[in-house]
C-alpha positions as CSV (number, residue, x, y, z in Angstrom):
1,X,95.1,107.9,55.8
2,X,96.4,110.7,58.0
3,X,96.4,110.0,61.8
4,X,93.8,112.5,63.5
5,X,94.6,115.5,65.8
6,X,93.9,115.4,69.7
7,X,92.5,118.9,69.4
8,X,92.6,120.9,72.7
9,X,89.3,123.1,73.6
10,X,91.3,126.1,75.0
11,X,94.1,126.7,73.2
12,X,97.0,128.9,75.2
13,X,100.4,130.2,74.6
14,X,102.6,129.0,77.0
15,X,102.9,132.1,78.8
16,X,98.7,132.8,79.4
17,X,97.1,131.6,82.3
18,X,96.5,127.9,81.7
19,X,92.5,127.0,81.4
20,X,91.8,124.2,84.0
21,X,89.7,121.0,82.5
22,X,87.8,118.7,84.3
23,X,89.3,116.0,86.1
24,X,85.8,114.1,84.1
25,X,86.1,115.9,81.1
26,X,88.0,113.6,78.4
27,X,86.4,115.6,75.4
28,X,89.5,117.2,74.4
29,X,91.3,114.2,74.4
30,X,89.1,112.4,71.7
31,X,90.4,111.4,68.3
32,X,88.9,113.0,65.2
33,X,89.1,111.8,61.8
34,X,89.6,115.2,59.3
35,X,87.2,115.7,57.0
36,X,85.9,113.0,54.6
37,X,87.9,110.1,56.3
38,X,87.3,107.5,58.9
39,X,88.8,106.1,61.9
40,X,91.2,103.5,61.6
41,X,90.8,100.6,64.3
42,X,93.6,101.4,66.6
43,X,91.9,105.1,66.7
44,X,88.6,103.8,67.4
45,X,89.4,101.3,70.1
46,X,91.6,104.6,71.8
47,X,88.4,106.6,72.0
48,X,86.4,103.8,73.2
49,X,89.1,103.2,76.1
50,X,89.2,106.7,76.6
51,X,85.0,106.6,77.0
52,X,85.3,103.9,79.3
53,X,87.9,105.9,81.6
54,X,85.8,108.8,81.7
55,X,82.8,106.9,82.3
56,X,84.6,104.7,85.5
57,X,86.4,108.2,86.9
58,X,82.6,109.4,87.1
59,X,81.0,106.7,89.1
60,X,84.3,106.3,91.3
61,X,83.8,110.0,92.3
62,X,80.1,110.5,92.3
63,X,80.3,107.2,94.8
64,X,83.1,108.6,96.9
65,X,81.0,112.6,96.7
66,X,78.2,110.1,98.4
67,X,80.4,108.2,100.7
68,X,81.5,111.4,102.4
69,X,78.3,113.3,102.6
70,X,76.6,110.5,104.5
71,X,79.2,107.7,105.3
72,X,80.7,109.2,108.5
73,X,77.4,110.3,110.1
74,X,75.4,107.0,109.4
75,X,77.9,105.0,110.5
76,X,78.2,106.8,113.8
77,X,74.7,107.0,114.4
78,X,74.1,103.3,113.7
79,X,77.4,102.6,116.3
80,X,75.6,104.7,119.0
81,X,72.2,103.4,118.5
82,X,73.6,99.5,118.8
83,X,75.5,100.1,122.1
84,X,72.3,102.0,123.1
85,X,70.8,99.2,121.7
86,X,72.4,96.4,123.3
87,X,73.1,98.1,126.6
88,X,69.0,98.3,127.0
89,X,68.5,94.8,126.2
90,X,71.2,93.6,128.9
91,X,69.0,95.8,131.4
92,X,66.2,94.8,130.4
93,X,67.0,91.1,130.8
94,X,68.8,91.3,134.1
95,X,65.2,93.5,135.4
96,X,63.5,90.3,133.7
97,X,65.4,87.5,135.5
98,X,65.0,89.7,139.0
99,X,61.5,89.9,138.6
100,X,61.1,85.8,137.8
101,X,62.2,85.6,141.0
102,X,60.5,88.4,143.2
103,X,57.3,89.2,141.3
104,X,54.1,87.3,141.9
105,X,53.9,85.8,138.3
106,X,51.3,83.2,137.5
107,X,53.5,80.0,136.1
108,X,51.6,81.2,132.3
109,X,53.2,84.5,133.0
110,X,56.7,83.1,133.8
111,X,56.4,80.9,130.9
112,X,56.3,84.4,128.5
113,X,58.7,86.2,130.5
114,X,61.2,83.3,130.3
115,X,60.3,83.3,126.2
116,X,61.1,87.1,126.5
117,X,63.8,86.3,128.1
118,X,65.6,83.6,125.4
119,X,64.9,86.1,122.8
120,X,66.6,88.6,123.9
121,X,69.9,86.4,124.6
122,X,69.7,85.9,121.1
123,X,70.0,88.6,120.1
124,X,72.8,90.0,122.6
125,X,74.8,86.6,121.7
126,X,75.9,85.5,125.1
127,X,79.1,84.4,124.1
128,X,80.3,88.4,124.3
129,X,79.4,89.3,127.9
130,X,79.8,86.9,131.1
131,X,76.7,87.9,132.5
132,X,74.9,87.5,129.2
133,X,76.3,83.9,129.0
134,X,75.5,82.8,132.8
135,X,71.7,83.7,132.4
136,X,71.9,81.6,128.8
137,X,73.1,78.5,131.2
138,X,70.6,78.7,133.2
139,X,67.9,79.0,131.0
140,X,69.0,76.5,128.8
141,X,67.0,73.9,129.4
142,X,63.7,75.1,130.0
143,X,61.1,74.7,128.3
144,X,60.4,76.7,125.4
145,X,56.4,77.8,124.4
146,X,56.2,75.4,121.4
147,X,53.3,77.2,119.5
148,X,55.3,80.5,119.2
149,X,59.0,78.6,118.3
150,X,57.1,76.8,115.0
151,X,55.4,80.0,113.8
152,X,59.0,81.7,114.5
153,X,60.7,78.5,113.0
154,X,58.4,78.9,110.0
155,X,58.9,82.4,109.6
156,X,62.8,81.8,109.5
157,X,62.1,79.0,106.9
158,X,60.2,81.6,104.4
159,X,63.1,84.2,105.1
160,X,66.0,81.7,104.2
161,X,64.3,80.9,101.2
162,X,64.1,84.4,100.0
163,X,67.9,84.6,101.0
164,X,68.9,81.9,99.8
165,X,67.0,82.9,96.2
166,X,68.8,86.8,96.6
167,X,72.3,85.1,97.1
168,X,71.6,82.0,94.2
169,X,73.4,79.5,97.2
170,X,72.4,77.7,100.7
171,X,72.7,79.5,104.0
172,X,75.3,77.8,106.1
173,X,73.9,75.8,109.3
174,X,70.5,77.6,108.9
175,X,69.4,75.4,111.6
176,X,71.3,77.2,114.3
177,X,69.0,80.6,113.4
178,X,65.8,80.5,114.9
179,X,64.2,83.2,114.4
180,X,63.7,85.6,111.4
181,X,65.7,88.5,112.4
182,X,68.6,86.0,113.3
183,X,68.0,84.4,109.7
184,X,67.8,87.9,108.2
185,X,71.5,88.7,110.3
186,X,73.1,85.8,109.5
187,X,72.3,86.2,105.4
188,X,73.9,90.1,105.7
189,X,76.3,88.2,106.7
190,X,76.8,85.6,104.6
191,X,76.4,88.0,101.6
192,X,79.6,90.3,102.6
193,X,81.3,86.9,102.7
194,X,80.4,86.1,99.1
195,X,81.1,89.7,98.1
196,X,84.7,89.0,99.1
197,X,85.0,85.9,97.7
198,X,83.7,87.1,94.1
199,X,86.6,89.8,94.7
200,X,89.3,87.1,95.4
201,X,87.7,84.9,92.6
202,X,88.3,87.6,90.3
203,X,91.5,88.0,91.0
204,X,92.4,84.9,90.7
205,X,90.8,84.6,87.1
206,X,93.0,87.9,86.2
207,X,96.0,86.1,87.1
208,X,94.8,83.2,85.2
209,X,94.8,85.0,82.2
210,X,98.0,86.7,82.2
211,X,99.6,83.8,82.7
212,X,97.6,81.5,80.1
213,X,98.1,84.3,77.4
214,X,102.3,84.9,78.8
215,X,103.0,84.5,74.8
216,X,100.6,87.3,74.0
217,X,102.4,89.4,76.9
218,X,105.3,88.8,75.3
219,X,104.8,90.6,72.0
220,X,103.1,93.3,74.0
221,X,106.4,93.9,75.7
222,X,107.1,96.0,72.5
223,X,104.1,97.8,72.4
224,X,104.3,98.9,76.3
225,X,108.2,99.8,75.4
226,X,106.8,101.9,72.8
227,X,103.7,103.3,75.2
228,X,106.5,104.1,78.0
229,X,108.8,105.9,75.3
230,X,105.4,108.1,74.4
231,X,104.5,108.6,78.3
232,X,108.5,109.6,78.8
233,X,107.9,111.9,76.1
234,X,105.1,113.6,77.6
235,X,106.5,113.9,80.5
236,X,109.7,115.4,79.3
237,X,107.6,118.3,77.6
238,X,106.2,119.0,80.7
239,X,109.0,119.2,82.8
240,X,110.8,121.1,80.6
241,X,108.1,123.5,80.2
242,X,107.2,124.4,83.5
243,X,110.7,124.1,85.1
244,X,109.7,126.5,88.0
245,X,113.8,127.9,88.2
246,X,113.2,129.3,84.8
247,X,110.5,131.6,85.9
248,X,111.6,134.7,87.8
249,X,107.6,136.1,88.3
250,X,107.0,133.9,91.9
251,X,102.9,133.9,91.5
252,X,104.4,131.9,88.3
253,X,106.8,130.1,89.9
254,X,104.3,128.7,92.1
255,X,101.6,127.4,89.6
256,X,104.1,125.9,87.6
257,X,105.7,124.0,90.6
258,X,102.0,123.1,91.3
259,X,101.5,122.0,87.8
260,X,104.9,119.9,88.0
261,X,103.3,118.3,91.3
262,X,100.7,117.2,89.4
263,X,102.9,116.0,86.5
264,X,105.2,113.7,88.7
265,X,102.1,112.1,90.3
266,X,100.4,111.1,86.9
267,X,103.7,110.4,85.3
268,X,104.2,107.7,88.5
269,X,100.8,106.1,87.9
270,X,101.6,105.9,84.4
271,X,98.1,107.8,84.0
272,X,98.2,108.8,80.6
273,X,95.2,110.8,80.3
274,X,96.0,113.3,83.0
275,X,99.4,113.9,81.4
276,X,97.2,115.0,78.2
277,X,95.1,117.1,80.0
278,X,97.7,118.7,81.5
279,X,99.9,119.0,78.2
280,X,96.8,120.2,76.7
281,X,97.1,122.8,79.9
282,X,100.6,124.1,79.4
283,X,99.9,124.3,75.8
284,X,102.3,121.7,74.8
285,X,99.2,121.0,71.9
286,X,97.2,123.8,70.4
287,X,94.9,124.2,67.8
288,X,97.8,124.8,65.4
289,X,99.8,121.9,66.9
290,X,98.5,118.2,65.5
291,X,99.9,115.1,68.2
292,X,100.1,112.6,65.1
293,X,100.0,108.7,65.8
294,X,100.7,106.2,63.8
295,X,98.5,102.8,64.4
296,X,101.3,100.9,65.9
297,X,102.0,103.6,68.3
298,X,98.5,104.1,69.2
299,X,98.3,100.6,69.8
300,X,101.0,101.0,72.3
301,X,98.9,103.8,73.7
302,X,95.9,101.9,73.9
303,X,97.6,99.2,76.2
304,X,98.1,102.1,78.9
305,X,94.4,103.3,78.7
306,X,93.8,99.4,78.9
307,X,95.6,99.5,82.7
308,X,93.6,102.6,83.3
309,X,90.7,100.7,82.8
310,X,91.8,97.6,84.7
311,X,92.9,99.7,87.9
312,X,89.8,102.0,88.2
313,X,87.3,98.8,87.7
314,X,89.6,97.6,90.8
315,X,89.0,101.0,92.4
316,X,85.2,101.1,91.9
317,X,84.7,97.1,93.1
318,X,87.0,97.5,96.1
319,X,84.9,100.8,97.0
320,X,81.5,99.4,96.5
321,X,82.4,95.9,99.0
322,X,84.3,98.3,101.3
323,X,80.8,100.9,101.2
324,X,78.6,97.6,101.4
325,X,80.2,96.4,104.6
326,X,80.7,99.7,106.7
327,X,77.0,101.0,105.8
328,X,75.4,97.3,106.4
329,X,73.9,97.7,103.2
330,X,74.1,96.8,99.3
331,X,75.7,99.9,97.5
332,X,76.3,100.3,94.2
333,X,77.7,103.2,91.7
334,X,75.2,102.8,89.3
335,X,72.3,102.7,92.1
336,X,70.0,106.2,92.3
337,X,71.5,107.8,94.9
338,X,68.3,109.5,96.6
339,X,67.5,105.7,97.1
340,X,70.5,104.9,98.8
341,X,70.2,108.1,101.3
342,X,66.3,107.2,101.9
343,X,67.4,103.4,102.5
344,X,70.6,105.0,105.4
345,X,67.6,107.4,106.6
346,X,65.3,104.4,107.0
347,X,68.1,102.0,109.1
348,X,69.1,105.1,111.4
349,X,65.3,105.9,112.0
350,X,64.8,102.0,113.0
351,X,67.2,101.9,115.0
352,X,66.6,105.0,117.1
353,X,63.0,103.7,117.2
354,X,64.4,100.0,118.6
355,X,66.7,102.5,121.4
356,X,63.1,104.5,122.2
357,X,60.6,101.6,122.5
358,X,63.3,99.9,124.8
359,X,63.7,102.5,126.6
360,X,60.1,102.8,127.8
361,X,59.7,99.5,128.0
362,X,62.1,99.6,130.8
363,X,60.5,102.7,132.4
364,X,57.0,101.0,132.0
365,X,58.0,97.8,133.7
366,X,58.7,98.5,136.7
367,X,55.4,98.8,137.5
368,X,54.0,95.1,138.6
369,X,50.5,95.2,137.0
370,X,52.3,97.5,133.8
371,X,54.8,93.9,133.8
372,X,52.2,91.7,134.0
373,X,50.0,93.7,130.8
374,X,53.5,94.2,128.9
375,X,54.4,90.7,129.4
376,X,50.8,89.5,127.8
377,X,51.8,91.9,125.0
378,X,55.1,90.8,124.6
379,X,53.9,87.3,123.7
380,X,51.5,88.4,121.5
381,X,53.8,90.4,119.4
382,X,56.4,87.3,119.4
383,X,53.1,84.9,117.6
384,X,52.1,88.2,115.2
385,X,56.0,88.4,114.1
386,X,56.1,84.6,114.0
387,X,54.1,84.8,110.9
388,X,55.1,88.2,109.1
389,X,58.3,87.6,107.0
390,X,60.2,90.8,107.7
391,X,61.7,93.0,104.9
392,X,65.5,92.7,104.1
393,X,68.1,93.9,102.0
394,X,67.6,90.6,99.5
395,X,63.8,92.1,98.4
């Protein structure tokens, strides 16, 4: 059976204009069986590698297109917004502690503000600013309004569940979390952890493999002899062909010395299916022209497509844990991407709320009588969020 053709799209001489393709466009590249006859295995198994490239080189770059419309802005605005963030809470708890001590509080209105008071120390987490941690000492020991810590402790119990559910293991010490939001902080964080783990796991298991199957390796030494000997090949055509000291035209000159850039950097990543697109480019195949393989050297050819594969899986999982951690958030390739915007528009919009309602907090308090109400409200909000279960990234 007669090997099939990889049949260009545009076909140039070598001294036209070269048509660019797609850096996603592997169409070109596919085998075809002539007329009547069938693909062999080895042919089969190179178009499917060849599917599976094009299909990984699309979600790497419609990921990274993502990443750099919104990455940079959200993660600034989420930076400014927590040092907005915790800077209010710091001044909201040093005007707290002043006021224990100069306002005329009833001892049930001490009691809340010294509630208020615990709960936002855990959630500046002392052990970051001196001041921070020398109020935590002093209120260490009193006592704490038991009603509102078992409706928070149960809340915190319903959210570790859910957690726990999402990430199919135990959250570590999830008696040090008291509260849901600490539960819901300390499961983000947990989460990246097990992300990273999965990573070195896999790695691990790759390793594994290539030593378990060494033998295998061994007689694929011949093949990857035989798929560097095709790569040299290609590359060798290329160079020859668009030698830019042959050309005395400089607008020439200069494509084909950007052309040979191009070249040297697929030839050194071994990326075989850029050096076809770009013989394809340079017309080193044409309509007329038929690249003929036999199955033992497309087999060889297969086992660079294969490393393709490997590295741009590596790419895309690296990218997605790296994505996941900077934008405090799951993301995904294969995720609708309107749904990860809405989901970055939702967090920044909380968060600038959180910096707002501080801030008028602070400018309502220092009224006495507007303390005393806000105080009274302030507990009441503590019971209502005792018993709500608040939504997270594990629903």
């Amino acid at each position: 059976m007669p090997s099939p053709s990889l049949r260009p799209e545009f076909p140039v001489s070598e001294t036209s204009a070269p048509h660019a393709l797609p850096l996603t466009d592997f169409s070109g590249l596919v085998l075809r069986a002539p007329d009547h006859a069938k693909l062999t295995p080895a042919q089969k198994r190179f178009n499917e590698l060849l599917a599976r490239i094009e299909f990984l080189t699309h979600q790497v770059q419609r990921l990274q297109d993502w990443s750099d419309r919104h990455r940079h802005a959200h993660v600034q605005a989420l930076y400014t917004a927590a040092q907005e963030t915790r800077n209010l809470r710091k001044s909201l708890l040093l005007f707290l502690h002043e006021q224990l001590h100069s306002a005329d509080l009833t001892v049930q209105q001490q009691r809340m503000a010294r509630n208020k008071l615990r709960s936002l120390m855990d959630l500046l987490s002392p052990l970051a600013d001196p001041q921070v941690m020398a109020l935590a000492d002093l209120y260490a020991d009193d006592e704490v309004d038991q009603e509102v810590a078992e409706e928070l402790a149960e809340a915190a119990e319903r959210v570790r569940e859910k957690i726990e559910a999402a990430l199919g293991q135990p959250i570590d010490k999830p008696s040090q979390y008291r509260t849901p939001q600490a539960m819901a902080a300390a499961g983000m964080r947990q989460w990246q952890r097990q992300q990273e783990a999965d990573e070195e796991r896999k790695t691990a298991k790759r390793a594994a493999r290539q030593a378990k199957n060494k033998p295998v390796a061994e007689k694929a030494e011949l093949q990857q002899t035989d798929a560097k000997t095709a790569l040299r090949t290609i590359f060798r055509q290329l160079a020859s062909a668009l030698h830019p000291d042959r050309e005395s035209n400089e607008g020439e000159r200069q494509r084909k010395t950007a052309l040979m850039s191009e070249v040297n950097a697929a030839y050194g990543k071994a990326d075989l299916t850029s050096l076809m697109r770009l013989q394809m480019q340079v017309s080193q195949v044409d309509s007329q022209t038929s690249a003929r393989m036999a199955d033992d050297k497309l087999q060889a050819m297969c086992l660079l497509l294969k490393e393709q594969v490997s590295a741009l899986e590596d790419d895309l999982d690296q990218m997605q844990l790296r994505l996941s951690r900077e934008l405090c958030m799951a993301v995904r390739a294969d995720a609708d991407e309107a749904a990860m915007t809405q989901a970055l528009q939702r967090m920044q919009a909380d968060q600038r709320h959180e910096v707002d309602s501080l801030q008028a907090d602070l400018r309502r308090i220092q009224s006495e009588a507007e303390l005393k109400r806000w105080l009274k409200e302030q507990a009441q909000l503590a019971k209502e969020k005792a018993r709500e279960e608040p939504a997270g990234w594990w629903d």
